[in-house]
C-alpha positions as CSV (number, residue, x, y, z in Angstrom):
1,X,90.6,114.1,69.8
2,X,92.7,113.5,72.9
3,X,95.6,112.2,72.9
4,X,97.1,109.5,75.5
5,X,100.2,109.6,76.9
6,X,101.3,106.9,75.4
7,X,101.3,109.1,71.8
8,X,103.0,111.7,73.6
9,X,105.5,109.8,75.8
10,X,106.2,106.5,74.1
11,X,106.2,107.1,70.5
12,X,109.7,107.4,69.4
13,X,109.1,108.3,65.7
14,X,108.7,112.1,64.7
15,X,106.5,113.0,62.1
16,X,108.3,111.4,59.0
17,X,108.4,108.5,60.4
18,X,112.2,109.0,61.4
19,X,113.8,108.4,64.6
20,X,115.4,111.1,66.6
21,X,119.3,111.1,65.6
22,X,121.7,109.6,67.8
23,X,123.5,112.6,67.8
24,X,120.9,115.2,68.9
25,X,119.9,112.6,72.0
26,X,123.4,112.7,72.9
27,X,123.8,116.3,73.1
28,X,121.2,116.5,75.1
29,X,121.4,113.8,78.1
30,X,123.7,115.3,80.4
31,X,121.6,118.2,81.0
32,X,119.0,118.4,83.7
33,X,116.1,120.0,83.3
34,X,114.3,123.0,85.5
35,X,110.6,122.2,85.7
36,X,108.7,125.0,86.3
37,X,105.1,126.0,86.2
38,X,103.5,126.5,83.0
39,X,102.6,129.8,80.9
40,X,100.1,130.8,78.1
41,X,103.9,131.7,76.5
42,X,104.8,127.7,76.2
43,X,101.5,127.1,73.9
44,X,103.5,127.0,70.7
45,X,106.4,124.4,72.3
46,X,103.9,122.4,74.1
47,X,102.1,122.4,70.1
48,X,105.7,121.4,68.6
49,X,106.2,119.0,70.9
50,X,102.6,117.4,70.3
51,X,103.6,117.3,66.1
52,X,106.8,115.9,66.5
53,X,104.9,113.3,68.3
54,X,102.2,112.4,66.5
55,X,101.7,114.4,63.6
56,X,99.4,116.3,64.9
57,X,99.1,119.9,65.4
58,X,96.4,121.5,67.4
59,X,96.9,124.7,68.6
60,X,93.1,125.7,69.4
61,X,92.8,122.9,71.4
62,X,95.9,123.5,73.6
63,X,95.4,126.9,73.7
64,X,91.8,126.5,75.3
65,X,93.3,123.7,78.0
66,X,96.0,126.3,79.2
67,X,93.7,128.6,79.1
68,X,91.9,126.5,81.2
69,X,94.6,125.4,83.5
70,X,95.8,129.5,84.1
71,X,91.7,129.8,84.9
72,X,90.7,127.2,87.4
73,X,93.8,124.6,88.3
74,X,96.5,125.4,91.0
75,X,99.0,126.8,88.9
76,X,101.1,123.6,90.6
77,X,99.7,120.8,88.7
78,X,100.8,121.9,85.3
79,X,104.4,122.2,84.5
80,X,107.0,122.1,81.4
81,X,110.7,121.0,81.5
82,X,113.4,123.1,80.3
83,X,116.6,122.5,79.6
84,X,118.9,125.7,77.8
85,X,115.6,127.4,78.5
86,X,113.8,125.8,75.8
87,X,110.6,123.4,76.8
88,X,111.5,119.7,76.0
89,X,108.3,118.6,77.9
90,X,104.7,119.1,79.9
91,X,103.0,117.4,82.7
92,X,98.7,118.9,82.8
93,X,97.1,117.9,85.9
94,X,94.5,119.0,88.1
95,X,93.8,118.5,91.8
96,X,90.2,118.1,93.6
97,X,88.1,117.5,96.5
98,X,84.9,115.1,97.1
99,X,85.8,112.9,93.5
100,X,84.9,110.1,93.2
101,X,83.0,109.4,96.5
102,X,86.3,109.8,98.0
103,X,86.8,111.4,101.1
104,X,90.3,113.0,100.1
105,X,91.8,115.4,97.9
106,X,93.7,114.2,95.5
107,X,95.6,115.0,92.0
108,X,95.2,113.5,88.9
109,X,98.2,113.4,86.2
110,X,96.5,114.2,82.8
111,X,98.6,114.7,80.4
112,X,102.5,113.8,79.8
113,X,104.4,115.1,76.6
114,X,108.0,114.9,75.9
115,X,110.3,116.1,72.9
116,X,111.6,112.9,70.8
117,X,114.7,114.5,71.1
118,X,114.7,114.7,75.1
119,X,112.9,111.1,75.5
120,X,114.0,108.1,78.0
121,X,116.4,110.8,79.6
122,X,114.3,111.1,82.7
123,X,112.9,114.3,81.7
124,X,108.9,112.8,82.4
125,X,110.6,111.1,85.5
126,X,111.6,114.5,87.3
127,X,107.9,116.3,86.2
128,X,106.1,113.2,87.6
129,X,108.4,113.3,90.7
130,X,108.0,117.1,90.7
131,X,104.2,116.6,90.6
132,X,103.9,114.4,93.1
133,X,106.0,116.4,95.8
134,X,103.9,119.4,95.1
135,X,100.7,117.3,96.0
136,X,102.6,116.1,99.1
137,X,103.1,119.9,99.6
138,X,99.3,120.7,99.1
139,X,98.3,118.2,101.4
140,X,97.1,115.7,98.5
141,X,98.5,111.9,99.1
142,X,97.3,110.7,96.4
143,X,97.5,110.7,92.8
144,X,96.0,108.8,89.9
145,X,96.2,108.7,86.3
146,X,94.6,106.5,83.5
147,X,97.1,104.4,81.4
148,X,95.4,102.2,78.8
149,X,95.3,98.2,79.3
150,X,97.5,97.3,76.0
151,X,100.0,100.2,77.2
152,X,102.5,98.3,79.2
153,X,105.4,101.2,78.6
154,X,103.2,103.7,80.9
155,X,102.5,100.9,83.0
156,X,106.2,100.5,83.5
157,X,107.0,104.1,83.7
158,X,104.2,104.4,86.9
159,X,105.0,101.3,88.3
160,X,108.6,102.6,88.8
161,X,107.7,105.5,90.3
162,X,105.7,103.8,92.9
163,X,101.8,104.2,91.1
164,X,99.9,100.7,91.6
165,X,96.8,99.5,89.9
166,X,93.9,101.5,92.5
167,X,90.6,100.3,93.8
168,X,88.7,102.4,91.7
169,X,87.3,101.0,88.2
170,X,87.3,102.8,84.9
171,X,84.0,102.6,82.8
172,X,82.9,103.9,79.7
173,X,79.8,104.0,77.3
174,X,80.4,104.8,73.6
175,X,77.4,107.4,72.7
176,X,77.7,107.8,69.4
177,X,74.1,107.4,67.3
């Protein structure tokens, strides 16, 4: 099962149900944080990161999507954010040509995960803005992501960094039998 960004971004409470302290948040905002391409090496942080979220662990599945990602993505659409050289977040994206019917490339933000420790410290800010300035730098002007219609936090969050409500419509059909 997939997880939205809202689970991975949003949620504030770790696994017990507890907030983050006070304390650990504080140590941690003055630093910036290097964003830098992602390895297979960051599987077991990006998995930590993911469980401290939501409670969930899945290391097969996040092993096959770097896997994935190392295979067939520009190595610039997927990046984690350091800071003291340990990985506080991850951005998975992907770029293409000819989607959609449309006549440009463009990139697509996947996937967004942040430490509960590191959160509302601008840490998804700078991989987003990171992101999008390596599209610019790939020739790609555009970039969408999905965020879900009862998710007004991730609206917020894109809306301040300039993403708009596109042309395109989203549509699904559940198959189950």
């Amino acid at each position: 099962m997939c997880r939205s960004t809202k689970d991975l971004l949003i949620t504030h409470e770790n696994r017990e149900g507890k907030n983050s302290s006070t304390e650990e948040k504080e140590n941690n905002m003055a630093k910036s944080p290097y964003i830098r391409n992602i390895r297979k090496e960051d599987l077991a942080a990006i998995v930590e990161i993911e469980d401290r979220s939501t409670g969930v662990s899945r290391s097969d599945y996040w092993e096959k999507r770097i896997d994935m990602y190392e295979a067939i993505r520009p190595s610039w659409t997927s990046v984690v954010a350091e800071v003291d050289n340990r990985v506080v977040g991850f951005l998975l994206g992907r770029a293409g040509e000819m989607e959609f019917g449309l006549a440009d490339p463009v990139a697509w933000i996947e996937t967004i995960g942040v430490d509960p420790a590191y959160r509302r410290q601008g840490i998804a800010a700078k991989m987003v803005e990171h992101f999008n300035l390596s599209a610019d730098e790939h020739d790609i002007y555009t970039v969408f992501t999905l965020v879900g219609k009862s998710n007004g936090d991730m609206e917020q969050f894109f809306a301040k960094r300039g993403f708009a409500q596109g042309e395109m419509r989203h549509f699904q059909k559940r198959v189950k039998i």
